[in-house]
C-alpha positions in Angstrom: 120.6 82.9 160.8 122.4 79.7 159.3 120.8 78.9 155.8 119.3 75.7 156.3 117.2 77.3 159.1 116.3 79.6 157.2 115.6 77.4 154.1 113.1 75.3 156.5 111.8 78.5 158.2 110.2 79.6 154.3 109.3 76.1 153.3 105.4 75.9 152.6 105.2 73.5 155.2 103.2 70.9 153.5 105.4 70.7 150.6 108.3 70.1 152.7 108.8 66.1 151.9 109.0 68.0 148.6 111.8 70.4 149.2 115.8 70.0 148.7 116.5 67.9 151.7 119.3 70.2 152.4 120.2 68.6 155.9 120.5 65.3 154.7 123.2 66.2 151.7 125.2 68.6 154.5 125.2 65.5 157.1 127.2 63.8 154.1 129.5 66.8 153.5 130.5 66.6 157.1 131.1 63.2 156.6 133.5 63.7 154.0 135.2 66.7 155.8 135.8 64.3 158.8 137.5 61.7 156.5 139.7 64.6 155.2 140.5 65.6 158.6 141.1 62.2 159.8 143.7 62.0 157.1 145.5 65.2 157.4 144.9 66.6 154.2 145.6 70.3 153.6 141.9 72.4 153.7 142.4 75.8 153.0 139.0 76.2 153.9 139.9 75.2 157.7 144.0 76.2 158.1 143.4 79.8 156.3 143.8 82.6 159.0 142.3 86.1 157.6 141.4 88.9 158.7 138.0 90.4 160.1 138.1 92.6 157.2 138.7 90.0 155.0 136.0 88.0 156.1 133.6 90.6 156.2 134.6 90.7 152.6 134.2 86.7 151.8 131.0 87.0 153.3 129.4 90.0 151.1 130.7 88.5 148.1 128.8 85.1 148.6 126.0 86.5 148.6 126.6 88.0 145.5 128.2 84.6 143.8 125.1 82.3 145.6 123.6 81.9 142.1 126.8 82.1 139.5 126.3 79.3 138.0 122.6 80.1 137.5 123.2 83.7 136.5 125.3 82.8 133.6 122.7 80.8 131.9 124.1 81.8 128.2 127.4 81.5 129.1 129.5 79.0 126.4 130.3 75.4 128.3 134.0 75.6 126.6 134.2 79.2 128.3 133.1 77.7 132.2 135.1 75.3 131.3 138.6 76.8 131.1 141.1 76.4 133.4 139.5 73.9 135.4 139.6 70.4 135.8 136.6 68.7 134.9 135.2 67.2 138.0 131.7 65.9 137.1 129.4 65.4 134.1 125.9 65.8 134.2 123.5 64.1 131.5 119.9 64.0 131.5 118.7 59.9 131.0 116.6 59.7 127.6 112.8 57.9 128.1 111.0 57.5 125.1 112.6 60.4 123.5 111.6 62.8 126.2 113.6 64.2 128.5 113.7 62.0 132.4 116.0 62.6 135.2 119.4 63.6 135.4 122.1 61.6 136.5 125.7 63.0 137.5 128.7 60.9 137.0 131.5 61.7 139.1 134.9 61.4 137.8 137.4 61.3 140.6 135.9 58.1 142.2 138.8 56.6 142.5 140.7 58.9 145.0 141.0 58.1 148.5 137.8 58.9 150.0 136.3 59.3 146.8 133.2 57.0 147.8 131.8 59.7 150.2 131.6 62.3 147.8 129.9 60.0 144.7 127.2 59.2 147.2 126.8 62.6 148.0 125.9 63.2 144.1 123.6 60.2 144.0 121.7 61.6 146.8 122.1 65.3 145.3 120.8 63.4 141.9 117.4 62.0 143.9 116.7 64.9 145.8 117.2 67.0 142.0 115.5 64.6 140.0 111.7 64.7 143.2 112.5 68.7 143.0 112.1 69.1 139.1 109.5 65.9 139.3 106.9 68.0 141.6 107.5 71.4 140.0 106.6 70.1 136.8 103.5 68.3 137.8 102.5 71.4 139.9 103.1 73.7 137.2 100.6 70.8 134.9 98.0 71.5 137.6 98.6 74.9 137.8 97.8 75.3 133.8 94.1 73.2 133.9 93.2 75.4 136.7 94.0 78.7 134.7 92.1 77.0 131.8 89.2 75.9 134.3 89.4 79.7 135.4 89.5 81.2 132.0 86.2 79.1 131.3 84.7 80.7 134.5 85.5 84.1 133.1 84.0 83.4 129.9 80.6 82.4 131.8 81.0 85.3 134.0 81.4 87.9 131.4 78.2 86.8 129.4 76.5 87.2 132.4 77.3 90.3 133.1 76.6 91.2 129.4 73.0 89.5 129.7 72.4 91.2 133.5 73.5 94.7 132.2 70.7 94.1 129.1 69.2 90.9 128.8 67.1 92.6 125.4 70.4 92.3 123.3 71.4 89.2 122.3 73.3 87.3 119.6 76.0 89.4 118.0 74.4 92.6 118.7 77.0 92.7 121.1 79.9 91.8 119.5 82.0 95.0 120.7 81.8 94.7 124.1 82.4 91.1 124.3 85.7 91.8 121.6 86.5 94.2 124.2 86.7 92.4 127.4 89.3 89.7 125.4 91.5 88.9 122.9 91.6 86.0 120.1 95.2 85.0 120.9 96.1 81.9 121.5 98.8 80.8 124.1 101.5 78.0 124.0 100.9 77.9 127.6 97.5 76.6 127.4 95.3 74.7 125.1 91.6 75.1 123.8 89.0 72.9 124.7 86.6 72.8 122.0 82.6 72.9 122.6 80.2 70.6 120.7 83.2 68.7 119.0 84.5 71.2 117.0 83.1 74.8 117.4 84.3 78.0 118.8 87.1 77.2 121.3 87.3 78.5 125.1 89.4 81.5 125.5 92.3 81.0 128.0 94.2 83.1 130.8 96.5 85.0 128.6 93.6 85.8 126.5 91.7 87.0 129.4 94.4 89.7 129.2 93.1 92.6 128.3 95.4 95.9 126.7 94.2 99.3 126.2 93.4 101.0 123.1 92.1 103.8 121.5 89.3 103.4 119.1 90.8 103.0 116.0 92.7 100.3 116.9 89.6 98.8 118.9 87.8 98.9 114.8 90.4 97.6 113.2 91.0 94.6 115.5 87.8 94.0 115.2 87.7 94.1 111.3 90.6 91.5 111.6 88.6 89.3 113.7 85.6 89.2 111.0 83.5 90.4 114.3 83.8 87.2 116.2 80.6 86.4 118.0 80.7 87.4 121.4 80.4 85.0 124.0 76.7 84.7 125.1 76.3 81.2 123.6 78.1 80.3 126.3 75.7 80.8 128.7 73.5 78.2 126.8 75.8 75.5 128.4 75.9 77.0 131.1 74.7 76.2 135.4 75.1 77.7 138.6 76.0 76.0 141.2 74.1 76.7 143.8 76.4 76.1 147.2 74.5 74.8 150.7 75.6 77.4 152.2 72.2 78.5 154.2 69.6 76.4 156.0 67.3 77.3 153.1 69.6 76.5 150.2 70.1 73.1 152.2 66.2 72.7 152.4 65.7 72.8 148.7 68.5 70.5 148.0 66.8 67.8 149.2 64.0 68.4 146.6 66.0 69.7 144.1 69.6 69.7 142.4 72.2 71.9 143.2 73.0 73.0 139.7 70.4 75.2 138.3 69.3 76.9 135.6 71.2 80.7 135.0 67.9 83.3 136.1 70.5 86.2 134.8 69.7 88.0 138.1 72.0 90.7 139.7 71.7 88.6 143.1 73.0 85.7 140.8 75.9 88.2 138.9 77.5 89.6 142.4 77.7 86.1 144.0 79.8 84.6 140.6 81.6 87.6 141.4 82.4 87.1 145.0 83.2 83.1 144.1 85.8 84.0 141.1 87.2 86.7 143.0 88.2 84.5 145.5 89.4 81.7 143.5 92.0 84.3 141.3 93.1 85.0 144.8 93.8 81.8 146.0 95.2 80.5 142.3 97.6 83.4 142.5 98.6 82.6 146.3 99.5 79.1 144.6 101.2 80.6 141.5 103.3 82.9 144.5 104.4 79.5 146.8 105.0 77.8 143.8 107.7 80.5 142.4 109.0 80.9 145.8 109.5 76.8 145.6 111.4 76.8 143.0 113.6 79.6 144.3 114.5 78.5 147.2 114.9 75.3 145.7 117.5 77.0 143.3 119.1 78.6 145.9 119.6 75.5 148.3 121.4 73.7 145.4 123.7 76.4 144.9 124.6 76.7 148.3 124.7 73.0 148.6 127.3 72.8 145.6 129.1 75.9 147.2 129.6 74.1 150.3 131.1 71.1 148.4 133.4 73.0 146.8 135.1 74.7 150.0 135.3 71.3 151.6 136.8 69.4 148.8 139.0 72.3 146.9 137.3 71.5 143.7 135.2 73.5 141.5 132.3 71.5 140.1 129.5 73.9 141.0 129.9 75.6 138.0 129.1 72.8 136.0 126.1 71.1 138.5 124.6 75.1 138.5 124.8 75.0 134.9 122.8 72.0 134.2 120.0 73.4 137.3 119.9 76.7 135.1 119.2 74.7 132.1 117.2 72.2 133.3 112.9 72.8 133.6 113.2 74.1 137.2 115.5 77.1 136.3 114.7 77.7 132.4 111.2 77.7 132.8 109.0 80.8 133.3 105.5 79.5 132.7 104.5 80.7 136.3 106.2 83.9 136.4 104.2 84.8 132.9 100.4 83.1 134.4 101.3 85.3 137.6 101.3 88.6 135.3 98.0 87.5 133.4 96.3 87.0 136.7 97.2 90.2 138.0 96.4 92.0 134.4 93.1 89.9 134.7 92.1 90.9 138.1 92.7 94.1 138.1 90.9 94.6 134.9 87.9 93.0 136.1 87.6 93.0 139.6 89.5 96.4 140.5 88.2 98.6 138.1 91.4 99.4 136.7 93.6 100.0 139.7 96.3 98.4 139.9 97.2 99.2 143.7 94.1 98.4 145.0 94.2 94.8 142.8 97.9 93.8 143.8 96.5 94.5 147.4 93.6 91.8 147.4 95.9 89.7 145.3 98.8 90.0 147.6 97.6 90.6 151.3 100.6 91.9 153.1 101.7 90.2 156.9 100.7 91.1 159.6 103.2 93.1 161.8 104.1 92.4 165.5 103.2 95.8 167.8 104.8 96.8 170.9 102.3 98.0 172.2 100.2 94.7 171.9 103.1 93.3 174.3 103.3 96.0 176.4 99.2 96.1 177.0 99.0 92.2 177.6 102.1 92.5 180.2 100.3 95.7 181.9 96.8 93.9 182.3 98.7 90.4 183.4 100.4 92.4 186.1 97.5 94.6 187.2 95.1 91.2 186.8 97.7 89.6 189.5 97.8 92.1 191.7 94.2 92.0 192.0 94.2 88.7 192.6 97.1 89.0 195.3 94.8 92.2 196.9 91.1 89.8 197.2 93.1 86.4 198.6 94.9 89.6 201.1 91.1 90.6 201.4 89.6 87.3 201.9 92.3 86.6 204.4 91.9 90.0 206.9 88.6 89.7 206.9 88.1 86.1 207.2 85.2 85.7 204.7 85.9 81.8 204.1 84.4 81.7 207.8 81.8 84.1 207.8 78.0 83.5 208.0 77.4 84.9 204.3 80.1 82.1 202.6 77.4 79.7 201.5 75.2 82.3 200.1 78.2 84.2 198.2 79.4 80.8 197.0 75.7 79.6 195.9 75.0 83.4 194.4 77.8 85.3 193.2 80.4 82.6 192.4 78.7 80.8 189.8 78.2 84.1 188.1 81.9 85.1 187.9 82.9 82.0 187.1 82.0 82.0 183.8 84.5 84.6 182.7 87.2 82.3 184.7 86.1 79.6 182.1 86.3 81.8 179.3 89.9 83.1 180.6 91.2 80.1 180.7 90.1 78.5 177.3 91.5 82.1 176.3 95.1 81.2 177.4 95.3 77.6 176.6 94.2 78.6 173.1 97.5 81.1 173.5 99.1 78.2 174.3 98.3 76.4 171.4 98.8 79.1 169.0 102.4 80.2 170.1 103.3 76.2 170.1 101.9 76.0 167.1 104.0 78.2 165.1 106.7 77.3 167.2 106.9 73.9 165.5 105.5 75.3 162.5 101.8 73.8 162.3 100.2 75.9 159.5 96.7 76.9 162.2 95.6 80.1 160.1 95.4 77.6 156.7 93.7 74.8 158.3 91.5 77.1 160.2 91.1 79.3 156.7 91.6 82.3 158.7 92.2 85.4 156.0 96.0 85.7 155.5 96.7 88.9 157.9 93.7 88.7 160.1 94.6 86.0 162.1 95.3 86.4 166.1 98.6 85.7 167.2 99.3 84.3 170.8 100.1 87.6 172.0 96.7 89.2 171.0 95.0 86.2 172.4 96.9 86.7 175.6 96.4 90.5 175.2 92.5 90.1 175.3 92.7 87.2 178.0 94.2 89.9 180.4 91.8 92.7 179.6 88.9 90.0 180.4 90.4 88.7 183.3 91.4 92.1 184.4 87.6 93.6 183.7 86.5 90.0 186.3 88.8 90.9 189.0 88.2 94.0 189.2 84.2 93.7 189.6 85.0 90.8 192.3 86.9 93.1 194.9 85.0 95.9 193.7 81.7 93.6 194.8 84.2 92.9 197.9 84.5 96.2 198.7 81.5 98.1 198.0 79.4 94.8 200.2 82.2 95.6 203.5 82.1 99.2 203.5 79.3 100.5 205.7 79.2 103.9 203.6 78.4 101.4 200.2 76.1 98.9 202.2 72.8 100.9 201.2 74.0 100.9 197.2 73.1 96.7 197.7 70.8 96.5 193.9 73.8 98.0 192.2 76.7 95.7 193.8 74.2 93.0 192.9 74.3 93.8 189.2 78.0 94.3 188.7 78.4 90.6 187.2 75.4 91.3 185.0 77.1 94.4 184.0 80.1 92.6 183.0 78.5 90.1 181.1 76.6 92.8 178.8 80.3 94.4 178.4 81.2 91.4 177.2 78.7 90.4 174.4 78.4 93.8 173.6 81.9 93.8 172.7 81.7 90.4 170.8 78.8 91.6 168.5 80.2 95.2 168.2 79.7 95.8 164.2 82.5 98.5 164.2 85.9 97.8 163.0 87.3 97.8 167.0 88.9 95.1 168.8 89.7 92.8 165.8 86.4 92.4 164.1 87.1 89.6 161.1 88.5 87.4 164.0 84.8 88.2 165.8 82.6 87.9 162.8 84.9 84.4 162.0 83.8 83.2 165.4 80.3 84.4 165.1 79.6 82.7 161.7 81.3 79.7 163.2 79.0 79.2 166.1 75.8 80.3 164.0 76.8 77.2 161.9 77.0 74.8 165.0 73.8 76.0 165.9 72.4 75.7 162.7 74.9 72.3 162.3 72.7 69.9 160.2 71.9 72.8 157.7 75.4 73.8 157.1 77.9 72.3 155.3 80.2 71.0 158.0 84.0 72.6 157.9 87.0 72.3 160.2 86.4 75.6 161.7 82.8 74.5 162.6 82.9 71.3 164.2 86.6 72.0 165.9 84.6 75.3 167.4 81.8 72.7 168.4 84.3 70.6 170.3 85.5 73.8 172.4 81.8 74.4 173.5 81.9 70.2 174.4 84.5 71.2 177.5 82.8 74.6 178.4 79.4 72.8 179.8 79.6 74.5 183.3 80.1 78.2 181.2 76.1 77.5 179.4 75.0 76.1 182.9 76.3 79.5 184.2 74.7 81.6 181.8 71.5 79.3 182.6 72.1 80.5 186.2 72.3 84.4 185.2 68.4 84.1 183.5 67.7 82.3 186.6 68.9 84.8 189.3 68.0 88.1 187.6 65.2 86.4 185.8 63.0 84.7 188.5 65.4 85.2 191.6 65.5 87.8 194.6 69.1 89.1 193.4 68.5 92.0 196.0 68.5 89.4 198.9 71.1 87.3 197.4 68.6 84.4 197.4 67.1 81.9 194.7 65.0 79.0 194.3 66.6 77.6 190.9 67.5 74.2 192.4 63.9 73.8 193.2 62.6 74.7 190.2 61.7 71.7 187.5 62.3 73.4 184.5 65.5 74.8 185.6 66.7 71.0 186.3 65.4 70.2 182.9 67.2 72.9 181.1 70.2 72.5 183.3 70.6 68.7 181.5 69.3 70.5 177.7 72.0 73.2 178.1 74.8 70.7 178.8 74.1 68.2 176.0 73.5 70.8 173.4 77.0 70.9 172.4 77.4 67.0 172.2 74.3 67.3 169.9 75.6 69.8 168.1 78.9 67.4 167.3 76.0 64.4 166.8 74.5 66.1 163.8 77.4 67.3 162.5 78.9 63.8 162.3 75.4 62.6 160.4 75.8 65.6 158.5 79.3 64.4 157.0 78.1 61.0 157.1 75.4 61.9 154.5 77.5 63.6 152.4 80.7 62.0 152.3 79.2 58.3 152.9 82.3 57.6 155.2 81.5 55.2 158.0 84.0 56.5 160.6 81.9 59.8 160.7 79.2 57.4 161.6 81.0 55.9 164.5 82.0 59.3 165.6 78.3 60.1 166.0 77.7 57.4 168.0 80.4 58.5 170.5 79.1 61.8 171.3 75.1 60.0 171.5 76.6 57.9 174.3 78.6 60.8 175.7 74.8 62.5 175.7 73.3 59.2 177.8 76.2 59.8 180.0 75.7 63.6 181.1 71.6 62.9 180.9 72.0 60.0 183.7 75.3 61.2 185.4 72.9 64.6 186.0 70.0 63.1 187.0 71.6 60.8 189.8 74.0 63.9 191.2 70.5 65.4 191.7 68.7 63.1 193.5 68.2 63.5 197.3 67.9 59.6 197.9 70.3 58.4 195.5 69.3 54.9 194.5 71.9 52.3 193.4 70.2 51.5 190.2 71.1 55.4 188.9 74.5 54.8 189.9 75.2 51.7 187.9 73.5 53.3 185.0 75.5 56.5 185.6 79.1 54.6 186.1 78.3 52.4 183.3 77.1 55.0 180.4 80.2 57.3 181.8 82.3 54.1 181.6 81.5 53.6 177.8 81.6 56.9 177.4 84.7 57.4 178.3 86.8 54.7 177.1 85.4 55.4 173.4 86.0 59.4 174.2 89.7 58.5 174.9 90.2 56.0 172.3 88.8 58.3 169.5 91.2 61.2 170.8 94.6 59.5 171.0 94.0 57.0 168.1 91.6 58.7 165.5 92.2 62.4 166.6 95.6 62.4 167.5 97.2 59.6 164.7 99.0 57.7 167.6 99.5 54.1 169.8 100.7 52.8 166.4 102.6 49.9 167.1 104.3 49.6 164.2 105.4 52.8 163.9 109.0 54.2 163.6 108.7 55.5 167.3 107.1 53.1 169.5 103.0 53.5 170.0 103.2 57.0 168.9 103.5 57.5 164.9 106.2 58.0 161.7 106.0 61.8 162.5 106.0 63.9 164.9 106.7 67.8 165.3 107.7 68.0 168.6 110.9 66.2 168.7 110.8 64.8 172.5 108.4 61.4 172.4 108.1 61.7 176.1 105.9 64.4 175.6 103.4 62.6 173.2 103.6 59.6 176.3 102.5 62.3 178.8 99.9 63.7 176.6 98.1 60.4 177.1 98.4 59.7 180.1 97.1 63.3 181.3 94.0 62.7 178.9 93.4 59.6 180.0 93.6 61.0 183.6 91.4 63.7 183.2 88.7 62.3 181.3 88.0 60.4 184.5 87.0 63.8 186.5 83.2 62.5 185.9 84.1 60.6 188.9 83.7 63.2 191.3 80.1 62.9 190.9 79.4 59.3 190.6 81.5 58.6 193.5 79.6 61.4 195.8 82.6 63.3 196.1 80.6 66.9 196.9 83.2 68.7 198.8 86.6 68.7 200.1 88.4 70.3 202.9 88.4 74.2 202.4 86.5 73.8 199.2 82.8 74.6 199.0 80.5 72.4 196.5 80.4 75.0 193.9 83.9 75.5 193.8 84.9 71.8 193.7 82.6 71.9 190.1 84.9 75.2 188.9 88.1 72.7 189.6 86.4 70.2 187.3 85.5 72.2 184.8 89.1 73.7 184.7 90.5 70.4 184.4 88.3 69.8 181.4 89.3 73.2 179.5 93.1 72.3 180.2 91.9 68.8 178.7 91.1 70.3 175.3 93.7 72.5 174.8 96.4 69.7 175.1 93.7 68.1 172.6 94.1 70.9 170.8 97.3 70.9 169.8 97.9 67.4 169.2 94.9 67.3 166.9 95.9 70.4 164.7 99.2 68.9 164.7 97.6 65.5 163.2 95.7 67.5 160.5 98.9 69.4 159.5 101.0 66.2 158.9 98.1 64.8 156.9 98.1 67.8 155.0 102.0 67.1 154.3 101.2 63.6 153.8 99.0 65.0 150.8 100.8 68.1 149.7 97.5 69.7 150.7 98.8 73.4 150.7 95.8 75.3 149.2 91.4 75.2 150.1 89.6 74.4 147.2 87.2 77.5 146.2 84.3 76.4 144.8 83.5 78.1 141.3 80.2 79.6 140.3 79.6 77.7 136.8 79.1 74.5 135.9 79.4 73.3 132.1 77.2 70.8 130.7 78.7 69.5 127.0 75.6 68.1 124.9 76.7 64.9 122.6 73.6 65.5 120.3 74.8 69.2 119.3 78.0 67.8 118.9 79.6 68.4 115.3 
């Protein structure tokens, strides 16, 4: 693989504005090579003829001299600089005595061609000068947040001193406290002083702890004069108290969501749970951050090798010199946090084992199987097959004209449909996700799936098949054992097959065993407990992106209505119901299909209430007319004398409906028809580089937001296609609907989070410190 694929490949994605912009300096080297060409000059680089064994050779050794003119940091200048021509010089510009960006004066600007190559070090310069600009304020952030952290520990470990014996207090417990940290101070962070001018906070390197034997534990703590240990920090001390159940939510209303500390165990293992999982993320930021500057490093020294082949000059030396010097490749600030952190959590949090810490704090990737490819193809092919032996089945027999085809299609069709719906969701989600990493949309972070536990496309696609294989094979099986006169007499149990299959199913989704990839379950369980609890939950990405799915799978919950119905109150063993006459059942059947748009509704007031935005207010009202759409729509496609009066109300609400529906997706959801964008009515950027297919996406969703039409317009059935099949076809259309949506809405979210450098979720910490100005000193 060519390095600057490579280079873009390991980019954290949204920090790539931030990155070397390694194409854009090689574009300019081509450039230069073309002028040399054009003029005939002698390029060893281009006429040389060697061997294959030679080259083999070339190409080891580069990747042994890629970082030279890093590696030799204490090399003397006058040494790199003998018996070579000086080609550059490289100065860093004074501002205010401290030191600003480096400029790189080129001294052969006066050859032929020489114009190419100085603008090739003024770009080098800029892109140099935003590299070292964004390290260092990341690295700035990067030290207030091990500060904030090394506060949180402080709380944390009086709490654990007051929950293990709140009798002892003062400096009673001096020795364990002196234990658990050191007095040190860092140069890499700074105290912040309580009440003005008392005891300072301790800090990540003095969160480090070392071990010792006894004696030295005395006499350390002789030096120290027994310094108090930190329970007087739990006097300015609250705990935050997160929304993060219906009840919590309830008592916000009525009371703050910083509280008192009630030094409870309940109270110690969730400050726990919450610091453990902000170390882990801080040191996931400490690891893309070194890996930034690496590759960084290593992008301008292959950049500066490049020059030097195409020009026959040697300045990388000195340009690799001044990177190794310079804050980006002098500095090791993050490597030294990175070893606190680990010291820290495995002394805290891991009891003292090393391997078991380095394995929260560095989850390892998850591996591709074979045998996940070779299981997905086996059940595609067998799920095919079956499909190719029922239309074979259908066909020889000729069911579509028998006497029982209205009863099957009013009975048993709605009943399998619903894993048809589920299927296909399944493989348009597949879709997405292989897509999605195809063009390098970070889905697992914006999703906050667990680094190694999110589903790839192939394990969606792997439990697509085994559904739709489990489906097909109780359709010809109910085929089969309802033809053959030897099965006729086992009618109840052919009867139940769907029922059996649906049980399979959720029995398998709420399985508490570690089978069948359980976080991924769990995730989607907790997800859709939240939209159901939606105005009592905080509302995340996860949650109200799941509650747009269940927007597009109405016909699924008006199938699962249908199974209560027909096993519930219907004569399954005669193939017969009375659902359709029943009122209730046409009440529930309009409840069932606007719970999800209520679902969204509350959410959006939710958000509205807390993060006062209007557009979140707007949003609501989209999905309250969507609800008077699919309330009137319903009730007109089930009256027996329709009446024009329902059907002006039903084509108007849908009308609204829709038009806001498609507006919000392509404009608000999607980021595009921006006229005054770089490319025309789309937007700046775009991930997928053909624009026809962002034109297309448009026009399909504005095409098939229009399938309410089939019911305002009467259209019941159409040749060869009973009723209830005609409502499958729409509902498929809506499921392939939202996963186009989908992928053009993740891929909005993604660029925003570029747009912001937003690489990292912020954890919310346990404490809360409240600074009194009357104790102050």
């Amino acid at each position: 693989m060519k390095f600057g694929k490579e280079f873009a490949a390991q980019m954290v994605q949204e920090w790539q504005e931030a990155y070397m912009h390694y194409s854009k300096l090689k574009s300019i080297l081509k450039d230069i090579l073309r002028f040399k060409q054009k003029n005939k000059e002698p390029l060893t680089m281009a006429t040389t003829t060697t061997t294959t064994t030679k080259g083999a050779l070339n190409r080891r050794a580069s990747l042994y001299r890629a970082f030279s003119g890093l590696t030799n940091r204490y090399k003397p200048v006058s040494a790199m600089k003998n018996n070579e021509d000086e080609v550059i010089l490289v100065s860093a510009v004074q501002e205010g005595g401290v030191e600003g960006d480096y400029q790189t004066m080129f001294l052969m600007s006066g050859e032929e061609g020489g114009e190419f190559e100085l603008l090739f070090f003024r770009r080098l310069d800029d892109e140099f000068n935003k590299v070292l600009r964004f390290y260092k304020k990341k690295v700035e952030e990067v030290m207030l947040e091990a500060d904030e952290l090394s506060k949180q520990m402080n709380a944390l470990t009086g709490l654990r001193i007051k929950v293990d014996n709140p009798v002892v207090k003062g400096t009673d417990m001096v020795n364990l406290a002196d234990k658990g940290f050191s007095s040190n101070s860092s140069s890499l962070s700074h105290s912040h002083p309580i009440n003005g001018g008392k005891q300072g906070w301790t800090h990540m390197d003095v969160i480090q702890e070392t071990e010792m034997s006894n004696e030295e534990e005395m006499k350390e703590i002789d030096d120290r004069h027994f310094r108090p240990a930190p329970l007087d920090v739990l006097d300015h001390v609250k705990i935050n108290v997160e929304l993060e159940t219906p009840i919590a939510t309830l008592r916000s209303v009525i009371k703050s969501s910083k509280s008192d500390l009630s030094f409870s165990k309940q109270e110690l293992r969730t400050a726990e749970e919450k610091i453990t999982q902000a170390f882990v993320e801080f040191y996931r930021k400490l690891r893309l951050l070194k890996s930034y500057c690496f590759l960084n490093q290593l992008a301008f020294s292959k950049i500066m090798k490049k020059y030097d082949k195409i020009t026959l000059r040697n300045a990388s030396k000195t340009y690799l010199q001044m990177v190794d010097k310079s804050y980006l490749g002098s500095s090791d600030e993050v490597t030294k946090l990175m070893g606190r952190v680990e010291d820290t959590y495995v002394k805290h949090f891991a009891n003292g084992n090393r391997r078991k810490g380095l394995k929260t704090l560095r989850p390892q990737a998850k591996k591709e199987r074979h045998r996940i490819t070779f299981l997905y193809g086996f059940f595609s092919g067998c799920s095919i097959a079956l499909i190719v032996a029922i239309i074979v089945s259908i066909h020889a027999r000729n069911l579509l004209k028998s006497q029982g085809r209205d009863q099957y299609m009013v009975n048993i069709f709605p009943l399998y449909s619903l894993f048809g719906y589920i299927v296909l969701h399944m493989l348009m989600y597949a879709g997405n996700v292989f897509f999605w990493k195809r063009y390098r949309v970070n889905f697992s972070f914006i999703f906050g799936f667990k680094q190694g536990t999110e589903l790839g496309y192939r394990e969606v696609l792997l439990l697509s098949s085994g559904l739709s294989l489990l489906a097909l094979a109780g359709v010809i099986s109910h085929l089969d054992m309802e033809m053959d006169p030897r099965t006729k007499s086992f009618r109840t149990l052919t009867e139940l097959i769907p029922l059996f299959l649906l049980i399979v199913v959720l029995s398998v989704t709420f399985c508490p065993f570690n089978l069948i990839y359980r976080s991924s379950r769990f995730f989607l369980i907790r997800c859709v407990f939240h939209c159901v609890c939606a105005p009592l939950y905080k509302v995340t990405l996860p949650d109200f992106f799941l509650a747009d799915q269940l927007t597009s799978q109405v016909q699924a919950f008006r199938s699962l209505e249908f199974y209560i119905c027909y096993y519930g109150w219907g004569n399954f063993k005669e193939r017969s119901n009375t659902c359709e006459e029943s009122e209730v059942y046409k009440v529930l059947y309009i409840v069932v299909a606007i719970i999800p748009y209520w679902i969204r509704f509350v959410q959006c007031l939710r958000r509205l209430v807390e993060e006062k935005d209007t557009a979140h207010g707007l949003n609501g009202l989209k999905y309250f007319s969507t609800i008077a759409a699919v309330t009137i729509r319903t009730i007109y496609s089930h009256q027996k004398q329709k009446t024009k009066t329902w059907l002006v109300l039903a084509a108007a609400t849908s009308g609204i409906a829709t038009m806001t529906s498609t507006y919000w997706d392509i404009v608000i959801d999607w980021g595009l028809l921006n006229r005054n964008s770089t490319n025309p009515w789309l937007r700046d950027k775009l991930v997928v580089p053909h624009k026809g297919v962002y034109y297309a996406a448009m026009v399909l969703n504005c095409v098939l937001r229009l399938a309410w039409m089939q019911q305002v317009l009467g259209i019941q059935t159409v040749p060869f296609l009973h009723k209830t099949a005609l409502v499958a076809v729409v509902a498929s259309l809506e499921i392939i609907r939202r996963g186009i949506w989908n992928f053009f809405r993740l891929e909005n979210e993604h660029l925003n989070n570029v747009g912001n450098y937003r690489a990292f979720k912020s954890v919310p910490l346990p404490f809360y410190y409240e600074y009194s100005a009357d104790k102050s000193t």
